[in-house]
Structure formats: C-alpha cells, structure tokens
N, CA, C and O atoms as CSV, one atom per row, in Angstrom:
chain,resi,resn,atom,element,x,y,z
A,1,UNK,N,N,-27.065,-12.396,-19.179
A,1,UNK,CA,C,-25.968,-12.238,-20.117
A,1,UNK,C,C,-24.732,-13.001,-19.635
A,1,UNK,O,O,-23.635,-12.444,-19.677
A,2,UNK,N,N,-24.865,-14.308,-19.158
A,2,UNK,CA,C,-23.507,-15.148,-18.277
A,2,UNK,C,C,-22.917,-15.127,-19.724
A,2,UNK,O,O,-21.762,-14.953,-19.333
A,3,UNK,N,N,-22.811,-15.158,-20.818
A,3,UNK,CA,C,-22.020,-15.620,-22.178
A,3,UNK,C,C,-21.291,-14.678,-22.613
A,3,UNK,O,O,-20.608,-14.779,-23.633
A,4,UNK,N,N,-21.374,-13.328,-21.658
A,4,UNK,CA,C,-20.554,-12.200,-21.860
A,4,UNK,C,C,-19.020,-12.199,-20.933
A,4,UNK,O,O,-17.992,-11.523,-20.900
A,5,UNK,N,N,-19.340,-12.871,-20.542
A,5,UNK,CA,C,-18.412,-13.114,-18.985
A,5,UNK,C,C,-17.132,-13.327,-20.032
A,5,UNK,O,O,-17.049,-14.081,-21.002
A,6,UNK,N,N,-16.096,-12.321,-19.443
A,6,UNK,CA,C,-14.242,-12.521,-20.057
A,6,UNK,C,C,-13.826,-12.800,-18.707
A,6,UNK,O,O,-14.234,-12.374,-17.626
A,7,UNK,N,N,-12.750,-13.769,-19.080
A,7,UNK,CA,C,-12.175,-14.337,-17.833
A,7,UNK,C,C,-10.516,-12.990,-17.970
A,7,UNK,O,O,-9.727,-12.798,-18.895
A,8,UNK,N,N,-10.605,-12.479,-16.840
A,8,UNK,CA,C,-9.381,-11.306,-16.523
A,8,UNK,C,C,-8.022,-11.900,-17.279
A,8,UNK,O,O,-7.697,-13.072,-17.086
A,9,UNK,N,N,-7.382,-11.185,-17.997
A,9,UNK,CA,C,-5.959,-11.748,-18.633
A,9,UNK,C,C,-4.962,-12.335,-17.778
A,9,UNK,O,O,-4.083,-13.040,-18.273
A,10,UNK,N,N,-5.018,-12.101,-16.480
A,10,UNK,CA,C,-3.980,-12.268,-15.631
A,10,UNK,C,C,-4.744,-14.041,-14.784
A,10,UNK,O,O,-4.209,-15.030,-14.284
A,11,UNK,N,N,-5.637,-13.779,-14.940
A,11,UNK,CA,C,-6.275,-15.605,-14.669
A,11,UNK,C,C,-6.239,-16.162,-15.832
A,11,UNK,O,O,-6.420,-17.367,-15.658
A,12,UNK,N,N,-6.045,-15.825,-17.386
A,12,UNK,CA,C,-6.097,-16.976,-18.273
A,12,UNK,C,C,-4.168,-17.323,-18.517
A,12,UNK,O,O,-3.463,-18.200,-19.017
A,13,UNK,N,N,-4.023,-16.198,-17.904
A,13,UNK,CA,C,-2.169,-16.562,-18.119
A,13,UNK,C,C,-1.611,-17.709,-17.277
A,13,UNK,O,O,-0.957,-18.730,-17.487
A,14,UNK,N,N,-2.357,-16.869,-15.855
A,14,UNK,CA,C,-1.902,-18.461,-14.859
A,14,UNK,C,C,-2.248,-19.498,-14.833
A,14,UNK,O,O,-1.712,-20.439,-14.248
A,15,UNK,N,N,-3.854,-19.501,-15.892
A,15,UNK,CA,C,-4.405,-20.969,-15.757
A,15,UNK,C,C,-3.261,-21.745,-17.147
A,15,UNK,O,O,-3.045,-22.951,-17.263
A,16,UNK,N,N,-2.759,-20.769,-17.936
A,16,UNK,CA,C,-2.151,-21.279,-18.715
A,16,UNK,C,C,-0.635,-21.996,-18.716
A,16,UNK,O,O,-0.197,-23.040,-19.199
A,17,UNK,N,N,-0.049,-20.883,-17.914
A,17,UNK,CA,C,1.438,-21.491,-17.257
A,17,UNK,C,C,1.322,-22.643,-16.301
A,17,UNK,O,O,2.153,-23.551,-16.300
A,18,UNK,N,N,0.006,-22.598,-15.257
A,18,UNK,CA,C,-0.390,-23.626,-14.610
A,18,UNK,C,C,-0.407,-25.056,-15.263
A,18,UNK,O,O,0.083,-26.052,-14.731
A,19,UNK,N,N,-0.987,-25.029,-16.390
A,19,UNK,CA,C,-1.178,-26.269,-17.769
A,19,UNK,C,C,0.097,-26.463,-18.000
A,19,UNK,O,O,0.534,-27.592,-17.775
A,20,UNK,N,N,1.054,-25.372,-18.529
A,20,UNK,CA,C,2.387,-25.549,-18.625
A,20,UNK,C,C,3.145,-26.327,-17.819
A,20,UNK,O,O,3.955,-27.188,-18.163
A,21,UNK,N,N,2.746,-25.872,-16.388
A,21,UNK,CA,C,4.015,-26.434,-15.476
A,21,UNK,C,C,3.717,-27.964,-15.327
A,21,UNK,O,O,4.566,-28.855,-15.312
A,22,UNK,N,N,2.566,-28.088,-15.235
A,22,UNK,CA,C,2.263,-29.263,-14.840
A,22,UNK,C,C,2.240,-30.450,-15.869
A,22,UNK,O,O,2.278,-31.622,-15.494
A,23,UNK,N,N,2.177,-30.095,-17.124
A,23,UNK,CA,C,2.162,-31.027,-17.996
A,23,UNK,C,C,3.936,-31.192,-18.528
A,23,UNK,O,O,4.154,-32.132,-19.293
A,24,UNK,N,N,4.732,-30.602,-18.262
A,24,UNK,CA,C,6.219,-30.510,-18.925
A,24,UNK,C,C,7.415,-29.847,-17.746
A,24,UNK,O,O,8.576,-30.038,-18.109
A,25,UNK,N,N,7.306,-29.331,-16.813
A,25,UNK,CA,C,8.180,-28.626,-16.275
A,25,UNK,C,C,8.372,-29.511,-15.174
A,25,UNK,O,O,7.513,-30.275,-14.734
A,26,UNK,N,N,10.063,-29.318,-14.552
A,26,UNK,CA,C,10.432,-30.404,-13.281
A,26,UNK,C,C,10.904,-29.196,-12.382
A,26,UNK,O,O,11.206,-28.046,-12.701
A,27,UNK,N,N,10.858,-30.020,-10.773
A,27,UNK,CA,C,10.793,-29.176,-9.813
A,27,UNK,C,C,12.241,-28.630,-9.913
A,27,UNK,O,O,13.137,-29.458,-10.081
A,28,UNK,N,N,12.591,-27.173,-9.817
A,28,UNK,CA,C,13.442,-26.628,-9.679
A,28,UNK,C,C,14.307,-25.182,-11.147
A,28,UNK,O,O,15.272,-24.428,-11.269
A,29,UNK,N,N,12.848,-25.724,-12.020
A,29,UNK,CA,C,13.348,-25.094,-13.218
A,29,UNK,C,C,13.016,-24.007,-13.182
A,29,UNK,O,O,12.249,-23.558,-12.331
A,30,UNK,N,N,13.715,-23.126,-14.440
A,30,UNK,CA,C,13.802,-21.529,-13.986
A,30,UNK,C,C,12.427,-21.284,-15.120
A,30,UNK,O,O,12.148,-22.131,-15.969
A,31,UNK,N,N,11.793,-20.215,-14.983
A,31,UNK,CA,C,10.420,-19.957,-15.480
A,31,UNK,C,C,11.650,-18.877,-16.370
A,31,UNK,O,O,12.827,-18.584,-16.161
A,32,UNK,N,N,10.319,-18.408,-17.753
A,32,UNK,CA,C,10.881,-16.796,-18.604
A,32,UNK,C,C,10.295,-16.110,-17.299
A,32,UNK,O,O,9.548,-16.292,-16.338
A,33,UNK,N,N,11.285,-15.044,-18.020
A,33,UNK,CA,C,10.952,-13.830,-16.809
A,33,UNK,C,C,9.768,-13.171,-17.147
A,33,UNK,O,O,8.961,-13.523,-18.007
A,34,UNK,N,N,9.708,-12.117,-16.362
A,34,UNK,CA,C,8.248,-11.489,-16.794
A,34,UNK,C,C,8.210,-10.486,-17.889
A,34,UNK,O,O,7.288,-9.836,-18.382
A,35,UNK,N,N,9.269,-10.542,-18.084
A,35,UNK,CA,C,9.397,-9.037,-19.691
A,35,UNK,C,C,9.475,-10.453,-20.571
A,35,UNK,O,O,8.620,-10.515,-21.454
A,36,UNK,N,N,10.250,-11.448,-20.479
A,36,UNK,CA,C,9.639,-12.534,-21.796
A,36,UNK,C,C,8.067,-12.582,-21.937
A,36,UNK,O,O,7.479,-12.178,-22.940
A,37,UNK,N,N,7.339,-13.214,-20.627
A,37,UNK,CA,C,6.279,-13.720,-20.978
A,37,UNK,C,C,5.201,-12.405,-20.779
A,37,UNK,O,O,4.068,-12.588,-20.335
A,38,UNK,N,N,5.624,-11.284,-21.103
A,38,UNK,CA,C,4.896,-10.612,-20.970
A,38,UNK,C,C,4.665,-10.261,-22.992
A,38,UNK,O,O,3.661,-10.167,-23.698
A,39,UNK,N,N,5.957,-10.176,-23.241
A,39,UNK,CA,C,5.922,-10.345,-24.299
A,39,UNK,C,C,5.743,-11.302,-25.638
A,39,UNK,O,O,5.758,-11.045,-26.842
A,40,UNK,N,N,5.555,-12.595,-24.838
A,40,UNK,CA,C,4.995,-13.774,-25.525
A,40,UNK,C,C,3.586,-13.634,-25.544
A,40,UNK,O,O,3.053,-13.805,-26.640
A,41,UNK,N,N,2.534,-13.236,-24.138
A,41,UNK,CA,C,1.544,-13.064,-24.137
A,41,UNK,C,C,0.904,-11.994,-24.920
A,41,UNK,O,O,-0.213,-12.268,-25.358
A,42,UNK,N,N,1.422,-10.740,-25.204
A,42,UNK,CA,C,1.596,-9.681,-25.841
A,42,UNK,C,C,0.386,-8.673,-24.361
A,42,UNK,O,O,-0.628,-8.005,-24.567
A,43,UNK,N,N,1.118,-9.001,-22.945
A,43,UNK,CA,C,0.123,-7.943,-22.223
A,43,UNK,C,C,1.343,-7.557,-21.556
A,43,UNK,O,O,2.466,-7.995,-21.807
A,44,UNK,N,N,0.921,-6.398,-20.382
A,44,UNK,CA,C,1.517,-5.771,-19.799
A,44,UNK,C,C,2.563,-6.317,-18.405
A,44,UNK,O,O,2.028,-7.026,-17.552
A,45,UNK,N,N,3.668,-6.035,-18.293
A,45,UNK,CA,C,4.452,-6.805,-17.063
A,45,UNK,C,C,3.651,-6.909,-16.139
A,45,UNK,O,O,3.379,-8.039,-15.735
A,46,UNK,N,N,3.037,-5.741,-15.535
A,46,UNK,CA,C,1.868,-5.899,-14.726
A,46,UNK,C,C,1.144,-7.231,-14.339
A,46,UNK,O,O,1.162,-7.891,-13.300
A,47,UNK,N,N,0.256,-7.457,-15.993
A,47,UNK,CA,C,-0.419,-8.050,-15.824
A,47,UNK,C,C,0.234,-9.940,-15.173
A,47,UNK,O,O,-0.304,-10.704,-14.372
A,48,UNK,N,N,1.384,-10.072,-15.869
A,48,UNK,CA,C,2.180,-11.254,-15.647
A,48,UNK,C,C,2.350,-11.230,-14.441
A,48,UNK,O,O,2.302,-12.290,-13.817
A,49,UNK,N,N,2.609,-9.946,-13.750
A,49,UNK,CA,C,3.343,-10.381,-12.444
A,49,UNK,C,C,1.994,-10.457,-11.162
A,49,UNK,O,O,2.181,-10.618,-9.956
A,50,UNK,N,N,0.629,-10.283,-11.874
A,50,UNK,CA,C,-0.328,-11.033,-10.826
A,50,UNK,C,C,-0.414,-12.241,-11.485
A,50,UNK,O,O,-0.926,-13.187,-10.886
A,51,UNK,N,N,-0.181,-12.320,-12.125
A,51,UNK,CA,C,-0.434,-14.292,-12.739
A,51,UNK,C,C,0.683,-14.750,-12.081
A,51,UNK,O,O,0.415,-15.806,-11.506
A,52,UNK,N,N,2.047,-14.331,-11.890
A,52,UNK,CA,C,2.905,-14.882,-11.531
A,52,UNK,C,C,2.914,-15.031,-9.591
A,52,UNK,O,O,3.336,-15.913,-8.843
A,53,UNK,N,N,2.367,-13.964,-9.389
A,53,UNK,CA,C,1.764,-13.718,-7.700
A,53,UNK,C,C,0.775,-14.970,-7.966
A,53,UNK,O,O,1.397,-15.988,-7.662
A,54,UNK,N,N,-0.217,-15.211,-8.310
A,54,UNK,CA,C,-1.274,-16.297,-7.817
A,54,UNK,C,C,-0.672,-17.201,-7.896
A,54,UNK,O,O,-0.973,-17.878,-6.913
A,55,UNK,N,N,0.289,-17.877,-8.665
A,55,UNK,CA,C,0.450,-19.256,-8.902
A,55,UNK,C,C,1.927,-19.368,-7.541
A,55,UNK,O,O,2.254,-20.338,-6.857
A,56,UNK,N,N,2.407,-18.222,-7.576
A,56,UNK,CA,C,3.334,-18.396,-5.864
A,56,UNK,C,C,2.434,-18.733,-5.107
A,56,UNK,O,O,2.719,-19.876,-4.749
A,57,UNK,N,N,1.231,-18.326,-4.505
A,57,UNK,CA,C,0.242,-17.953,-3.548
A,57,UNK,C,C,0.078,-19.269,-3.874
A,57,UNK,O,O,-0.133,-19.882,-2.828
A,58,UNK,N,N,0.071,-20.240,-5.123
A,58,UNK,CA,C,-0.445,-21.317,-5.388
A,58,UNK,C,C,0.315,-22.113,-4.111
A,58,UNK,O,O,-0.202,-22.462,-3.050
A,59,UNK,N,N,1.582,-22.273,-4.512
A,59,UNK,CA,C,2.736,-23.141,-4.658
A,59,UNK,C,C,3.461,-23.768,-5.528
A,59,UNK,O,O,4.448,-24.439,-5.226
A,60,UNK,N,N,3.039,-23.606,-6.658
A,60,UNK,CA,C,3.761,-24.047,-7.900
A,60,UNK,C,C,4.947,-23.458,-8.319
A,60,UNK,O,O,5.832,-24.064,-8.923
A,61,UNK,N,N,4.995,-21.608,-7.825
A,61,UNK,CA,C,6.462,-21.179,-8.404
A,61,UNK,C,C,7.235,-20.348,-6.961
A,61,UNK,O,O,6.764,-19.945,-5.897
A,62,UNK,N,N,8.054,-20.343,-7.307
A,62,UNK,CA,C,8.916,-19.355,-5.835
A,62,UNK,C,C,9.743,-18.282,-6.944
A,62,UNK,O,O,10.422,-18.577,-7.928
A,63,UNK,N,N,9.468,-17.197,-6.482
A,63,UNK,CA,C,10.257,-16.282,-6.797
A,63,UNK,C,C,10.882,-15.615,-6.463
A,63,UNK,O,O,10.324,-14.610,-6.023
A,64,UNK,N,N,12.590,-15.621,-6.394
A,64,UNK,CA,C,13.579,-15.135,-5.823
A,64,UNK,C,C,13.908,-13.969,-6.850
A,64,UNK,O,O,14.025,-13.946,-8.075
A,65,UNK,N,N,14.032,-12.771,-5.604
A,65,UNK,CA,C,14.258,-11.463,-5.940
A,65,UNK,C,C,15.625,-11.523,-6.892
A,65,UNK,O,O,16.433,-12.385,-6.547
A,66,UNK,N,N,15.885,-10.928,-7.739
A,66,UNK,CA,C,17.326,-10.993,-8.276
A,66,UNK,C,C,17.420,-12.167,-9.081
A,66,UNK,O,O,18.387,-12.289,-9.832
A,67,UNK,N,N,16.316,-13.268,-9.005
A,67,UNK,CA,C,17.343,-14.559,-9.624
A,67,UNK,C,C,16.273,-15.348,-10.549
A,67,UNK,O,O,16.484,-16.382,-11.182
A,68,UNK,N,N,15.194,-14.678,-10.478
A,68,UNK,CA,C,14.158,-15.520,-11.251
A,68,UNK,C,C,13.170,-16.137,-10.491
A,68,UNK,O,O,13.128,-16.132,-9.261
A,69,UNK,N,N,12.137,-16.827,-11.471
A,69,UNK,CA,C,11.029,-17.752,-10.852
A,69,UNK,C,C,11.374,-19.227,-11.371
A,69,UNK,O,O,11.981,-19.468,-12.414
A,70,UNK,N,N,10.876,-20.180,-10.454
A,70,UNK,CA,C,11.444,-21.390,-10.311
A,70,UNK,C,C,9.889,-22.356,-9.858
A,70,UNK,O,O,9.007,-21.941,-9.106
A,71,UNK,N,N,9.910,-23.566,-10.494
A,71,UNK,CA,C,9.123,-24.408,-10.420
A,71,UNK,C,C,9.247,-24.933,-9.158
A,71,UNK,O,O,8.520,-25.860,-8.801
C-alpha cells in the first residue's frame, strides 16, 4: 500500500517555504510569523513551528526570540 503514504503537514510546509525561500527571498528578510503562516496554511502554530525548526536545523532561517524569523 506505498500509494497510501501522506507526507506529515509540517514536512510539506517546509518543503514548501523551502521552494519559497529559494526561488524569491534575499538573505536577511523577515519570514510571516507563525500565527500568519499558520493561518495561511490553515494548520496549527504547532505544526509551523516544526517546519519552521527543520528549515533552522536546515540553515535557511534563524530565528530570533522576540524579533522574528529571517532568511
């Protein structure tokens, strides 16, 4: 049954912001926060803020406490 396989919401978000950053975004720009894109995605802050954890873990975003996420 491999054709059943759902890829977890929080890996299709980052593979998606990932597409994002890389096709349009320059180093230093401020990302939506996670109550925007939680609400653009229509899932839970939760779920954004492990999409937003992997793609730090990446290197693509830094996220400063208080001030936002940044390319």
């Amino acid at each position: 049954m491999f054709g059943l396989y759902r890829v977890p919401l929080g890996r299709q978000i980052a593979d998606r912001l990932r597409q994002e950053i890389q096709a349009g975004c320059v180093r230093g720009q401020r990302i939506e926060s996670d109550t925007q894109l939680a609400k653009r995605f229509g899932v839970s802050v939760l779920t954004v803020r492990g999409a937003m954890s992997s793609l730090a873990g990446e290197g693509l975003v830094e996220r400063r406490q208080g001030s936002g996420t940044y390319v």
